[in-house]
DSSP file (Angstrom, degrees, kcal/mol; ACC not computed):
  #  RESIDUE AA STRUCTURE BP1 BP2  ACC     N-H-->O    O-->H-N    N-H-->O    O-->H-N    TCO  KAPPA ALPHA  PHI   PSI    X-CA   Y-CA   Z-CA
    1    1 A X              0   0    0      0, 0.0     2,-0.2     0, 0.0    68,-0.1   0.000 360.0 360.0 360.0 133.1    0.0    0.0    0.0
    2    2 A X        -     0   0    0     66,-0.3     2,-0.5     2,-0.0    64,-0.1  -0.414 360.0-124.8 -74.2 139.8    1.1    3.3   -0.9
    3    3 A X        +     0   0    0      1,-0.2    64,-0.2    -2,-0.2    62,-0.1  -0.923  26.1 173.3-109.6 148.4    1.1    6.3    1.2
    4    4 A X    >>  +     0   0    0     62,-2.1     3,-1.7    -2,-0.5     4,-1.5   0.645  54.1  99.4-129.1 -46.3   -0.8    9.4   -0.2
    5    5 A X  H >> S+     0   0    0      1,-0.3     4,-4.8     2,-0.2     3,-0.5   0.794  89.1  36.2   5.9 -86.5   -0.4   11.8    3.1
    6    6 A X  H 3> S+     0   0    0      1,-0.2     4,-1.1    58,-0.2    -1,-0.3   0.649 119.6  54.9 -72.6   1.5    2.6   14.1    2.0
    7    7 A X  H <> S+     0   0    0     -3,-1.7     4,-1.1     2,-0.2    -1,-0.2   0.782 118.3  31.0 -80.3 -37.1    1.2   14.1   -1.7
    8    8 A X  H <X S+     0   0    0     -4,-1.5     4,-0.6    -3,-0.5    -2,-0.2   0.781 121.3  48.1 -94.6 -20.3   -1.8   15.2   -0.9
    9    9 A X  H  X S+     0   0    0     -4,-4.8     4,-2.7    -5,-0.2    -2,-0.2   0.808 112.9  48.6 -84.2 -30.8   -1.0   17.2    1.9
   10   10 A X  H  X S+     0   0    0     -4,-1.1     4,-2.1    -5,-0.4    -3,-0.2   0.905 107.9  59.0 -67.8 -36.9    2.0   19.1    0.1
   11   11 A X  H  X S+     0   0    0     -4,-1.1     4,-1.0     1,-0.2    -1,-0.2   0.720 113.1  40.2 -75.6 -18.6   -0.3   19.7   -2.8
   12   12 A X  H  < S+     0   0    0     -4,-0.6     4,-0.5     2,-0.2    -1,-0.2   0.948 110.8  47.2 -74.5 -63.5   -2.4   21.4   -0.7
   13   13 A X  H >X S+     0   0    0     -4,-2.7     4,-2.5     2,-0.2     3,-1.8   0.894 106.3  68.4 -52.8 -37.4   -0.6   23.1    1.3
   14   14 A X  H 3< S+     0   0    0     -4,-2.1     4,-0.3     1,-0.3    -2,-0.2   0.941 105.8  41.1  17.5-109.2    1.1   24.2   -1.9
   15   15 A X  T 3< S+     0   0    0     -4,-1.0    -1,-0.3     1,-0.2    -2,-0.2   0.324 110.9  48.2 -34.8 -25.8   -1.6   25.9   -2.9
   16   16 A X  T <4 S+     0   0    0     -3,-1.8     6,-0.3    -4,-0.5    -2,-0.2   0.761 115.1  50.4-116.2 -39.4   -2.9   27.6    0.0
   17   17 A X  S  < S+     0   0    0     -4,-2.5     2,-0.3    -3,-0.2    -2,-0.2  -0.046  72.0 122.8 -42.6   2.6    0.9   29.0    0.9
   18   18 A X  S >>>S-     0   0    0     -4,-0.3     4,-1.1    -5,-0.2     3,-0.6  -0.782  74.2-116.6 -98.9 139.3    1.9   30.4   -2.6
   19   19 A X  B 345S+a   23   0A   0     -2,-0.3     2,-0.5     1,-0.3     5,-0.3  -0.474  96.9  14.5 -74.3 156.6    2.7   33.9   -1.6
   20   20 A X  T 345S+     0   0    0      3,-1.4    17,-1.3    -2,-0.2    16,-0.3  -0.187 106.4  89.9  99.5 -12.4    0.3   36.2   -3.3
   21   21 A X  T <45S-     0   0    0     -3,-0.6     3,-0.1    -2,-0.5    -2,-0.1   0.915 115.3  -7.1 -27.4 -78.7   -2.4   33.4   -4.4
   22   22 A X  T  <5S+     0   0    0     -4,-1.1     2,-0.3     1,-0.5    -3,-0.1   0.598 142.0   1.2-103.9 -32.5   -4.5   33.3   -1.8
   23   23 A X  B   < -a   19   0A   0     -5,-0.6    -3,-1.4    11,-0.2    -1,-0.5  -0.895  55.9-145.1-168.4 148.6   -2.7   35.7    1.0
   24   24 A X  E     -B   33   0B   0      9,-1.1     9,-2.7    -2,-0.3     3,-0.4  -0.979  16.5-154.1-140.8 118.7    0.5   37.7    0.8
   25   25 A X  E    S+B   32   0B   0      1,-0.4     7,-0.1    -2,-0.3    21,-0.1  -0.820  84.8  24.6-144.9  89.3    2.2   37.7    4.3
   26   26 A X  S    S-     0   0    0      5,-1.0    -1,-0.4    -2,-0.3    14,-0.2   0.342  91.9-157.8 -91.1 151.8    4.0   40.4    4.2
   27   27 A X        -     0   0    0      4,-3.4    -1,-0.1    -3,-0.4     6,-0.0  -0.210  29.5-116.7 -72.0-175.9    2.5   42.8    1.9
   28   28 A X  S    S+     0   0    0     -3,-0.0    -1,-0.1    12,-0.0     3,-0.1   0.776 110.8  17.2 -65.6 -49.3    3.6   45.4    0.2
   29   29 A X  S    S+     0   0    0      1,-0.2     2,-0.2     3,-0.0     3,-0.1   0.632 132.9  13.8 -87.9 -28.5    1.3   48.2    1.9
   30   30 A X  S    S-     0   0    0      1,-0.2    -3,-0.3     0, 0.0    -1,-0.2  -0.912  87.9 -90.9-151.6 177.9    0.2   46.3    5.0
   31   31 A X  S    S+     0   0    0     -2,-0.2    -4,-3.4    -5,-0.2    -5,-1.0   0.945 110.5  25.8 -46.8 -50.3    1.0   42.9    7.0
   32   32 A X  E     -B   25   0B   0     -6,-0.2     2,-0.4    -7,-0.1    -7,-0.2  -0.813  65.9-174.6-118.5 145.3   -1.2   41.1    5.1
   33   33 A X  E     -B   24   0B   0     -9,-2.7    -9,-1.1    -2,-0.4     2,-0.4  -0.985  13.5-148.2-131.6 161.0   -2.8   41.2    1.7
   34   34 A X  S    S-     0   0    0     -2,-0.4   -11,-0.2   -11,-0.2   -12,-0.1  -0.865  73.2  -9.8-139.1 124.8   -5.3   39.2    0.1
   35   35 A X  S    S+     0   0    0     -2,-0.4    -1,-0.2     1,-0.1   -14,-0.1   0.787  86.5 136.4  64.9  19.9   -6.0   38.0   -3.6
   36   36 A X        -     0   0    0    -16,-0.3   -15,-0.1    -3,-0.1    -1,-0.1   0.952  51.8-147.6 -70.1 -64.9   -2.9   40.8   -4.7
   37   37 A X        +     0   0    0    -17,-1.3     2,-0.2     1,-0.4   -16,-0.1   0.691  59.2 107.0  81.5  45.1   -1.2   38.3   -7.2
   38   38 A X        -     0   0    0    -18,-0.2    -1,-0.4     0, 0.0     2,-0.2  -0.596  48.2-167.2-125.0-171.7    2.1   39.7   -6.4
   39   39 A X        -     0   0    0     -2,-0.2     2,-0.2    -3,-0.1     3,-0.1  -0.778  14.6-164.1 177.1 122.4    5.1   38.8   -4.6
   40   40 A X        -     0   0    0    -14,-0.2   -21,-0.1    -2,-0.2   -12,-0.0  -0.228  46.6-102.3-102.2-170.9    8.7   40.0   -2.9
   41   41 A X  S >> S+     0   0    0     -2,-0.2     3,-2.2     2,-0.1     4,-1.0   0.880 116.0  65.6 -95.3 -63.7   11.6   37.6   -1.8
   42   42 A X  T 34 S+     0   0    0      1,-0.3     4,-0.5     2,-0.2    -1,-0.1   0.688 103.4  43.0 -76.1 -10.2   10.5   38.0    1.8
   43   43 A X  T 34 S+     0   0    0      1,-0.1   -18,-0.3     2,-0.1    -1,-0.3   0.389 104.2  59.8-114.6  37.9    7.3   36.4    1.4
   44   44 A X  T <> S+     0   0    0     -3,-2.2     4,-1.1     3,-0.1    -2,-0.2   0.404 116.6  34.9-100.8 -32.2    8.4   33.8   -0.5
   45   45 A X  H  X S+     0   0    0     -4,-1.0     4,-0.9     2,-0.2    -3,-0.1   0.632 118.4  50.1-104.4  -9.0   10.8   32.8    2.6
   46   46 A X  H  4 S+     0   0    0     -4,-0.5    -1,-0.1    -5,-0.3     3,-0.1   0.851 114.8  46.7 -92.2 -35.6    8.3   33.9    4.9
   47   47 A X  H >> S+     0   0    0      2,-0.2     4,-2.1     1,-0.2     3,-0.8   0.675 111.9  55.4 -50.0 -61.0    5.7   31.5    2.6
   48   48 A X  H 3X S+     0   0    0     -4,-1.1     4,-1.6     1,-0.2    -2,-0.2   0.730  98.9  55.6 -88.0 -12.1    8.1   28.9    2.7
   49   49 A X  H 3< S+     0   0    0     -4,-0.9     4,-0.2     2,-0.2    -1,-0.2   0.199 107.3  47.4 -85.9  18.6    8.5   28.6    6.2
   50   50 A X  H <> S+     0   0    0     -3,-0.8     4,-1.3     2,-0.1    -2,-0.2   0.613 103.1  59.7 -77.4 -36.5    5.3   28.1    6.9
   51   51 A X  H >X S+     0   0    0     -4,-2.1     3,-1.7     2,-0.2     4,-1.5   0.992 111.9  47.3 -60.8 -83.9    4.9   25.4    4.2
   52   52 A X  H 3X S+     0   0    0     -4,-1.6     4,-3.3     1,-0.2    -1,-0.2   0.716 112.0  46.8  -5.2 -74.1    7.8   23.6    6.3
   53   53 A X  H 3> S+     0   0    0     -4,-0.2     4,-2.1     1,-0.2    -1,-0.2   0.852 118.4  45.4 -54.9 -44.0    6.0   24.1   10.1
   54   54 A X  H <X S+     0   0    0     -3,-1.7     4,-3.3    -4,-1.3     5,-0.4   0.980 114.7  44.0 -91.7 -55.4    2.7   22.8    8.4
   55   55 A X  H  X S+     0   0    0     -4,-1.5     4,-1.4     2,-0.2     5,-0.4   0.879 114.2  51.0 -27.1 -57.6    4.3   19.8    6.6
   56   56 A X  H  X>S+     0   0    0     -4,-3.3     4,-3.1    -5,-0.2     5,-1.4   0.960 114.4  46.8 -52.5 -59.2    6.3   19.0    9.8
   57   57 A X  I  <>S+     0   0    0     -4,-2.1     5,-2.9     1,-0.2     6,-0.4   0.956 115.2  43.8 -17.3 -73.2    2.9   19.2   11.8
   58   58 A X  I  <>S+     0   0    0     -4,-3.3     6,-2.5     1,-0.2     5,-0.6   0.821 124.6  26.6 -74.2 -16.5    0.9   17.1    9.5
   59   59 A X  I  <5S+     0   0    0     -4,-1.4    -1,-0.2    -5,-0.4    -2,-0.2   0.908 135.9  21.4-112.5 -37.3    3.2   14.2    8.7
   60   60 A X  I  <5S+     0   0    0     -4,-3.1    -3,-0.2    -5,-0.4    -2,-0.1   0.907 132.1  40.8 -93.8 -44.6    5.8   13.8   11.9
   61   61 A X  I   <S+     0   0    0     -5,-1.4    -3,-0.2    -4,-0.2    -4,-0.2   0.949 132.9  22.9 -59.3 -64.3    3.3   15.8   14.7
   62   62 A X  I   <S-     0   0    0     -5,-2.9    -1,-0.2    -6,-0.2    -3,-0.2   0.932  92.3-141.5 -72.5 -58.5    0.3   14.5   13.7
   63   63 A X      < -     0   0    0     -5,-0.6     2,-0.3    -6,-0.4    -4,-0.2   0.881  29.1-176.4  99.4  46.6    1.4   11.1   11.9
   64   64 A X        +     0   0    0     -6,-2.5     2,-0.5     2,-0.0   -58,-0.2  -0.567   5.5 174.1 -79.8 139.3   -1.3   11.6    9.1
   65   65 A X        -     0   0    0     -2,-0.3     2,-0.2   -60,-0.1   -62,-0.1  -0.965  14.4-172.1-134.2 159.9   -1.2    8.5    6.9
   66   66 A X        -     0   0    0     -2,-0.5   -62,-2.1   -64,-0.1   -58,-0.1  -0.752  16.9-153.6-163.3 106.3   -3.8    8.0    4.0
   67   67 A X        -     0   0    0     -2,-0.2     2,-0.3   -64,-0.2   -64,-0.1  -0.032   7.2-143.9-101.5 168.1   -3.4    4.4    2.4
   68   68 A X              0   0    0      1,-0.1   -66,-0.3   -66,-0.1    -2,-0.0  -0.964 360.0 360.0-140.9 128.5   -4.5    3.4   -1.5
   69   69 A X              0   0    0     -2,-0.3    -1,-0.1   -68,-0.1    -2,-0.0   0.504 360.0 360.0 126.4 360.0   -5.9   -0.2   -1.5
């Protein structure tokens, strides 16, 4: 059996963590900005260490496992 967890949980998070997508953390005029579709270097590292924290969470903290079969 295959495990599905970090595929599907990276593709998500993925998705909800790309700076300027969804959320921009920090903005360019204020902390946060929403639905902007822009992007600096420091929320791209800022972006990407969240993606880390949340991965770590969901797959070593938590132990989420999601089996095929």
């Amino acid at each position: 059996m295959a495990d599905w967890a970090p595929v599907i949980i990276g593709l998500v998070l993925f998705v909800v963590f790309s700076p300027g997508l969804l959320f921009q953390l920090p903005g360019k005029g204020r902390v946060v900005e929403f639905l902007n579709f822009q992007t600096s270097g420091i929320s791209i590292f800022v972006h990407s260490l969240l993606f880390f924290g949340f991965m770590v969470i969901f797959l070593i903290a938590i132990n989420v496992h999601i089996g095929s079969g």
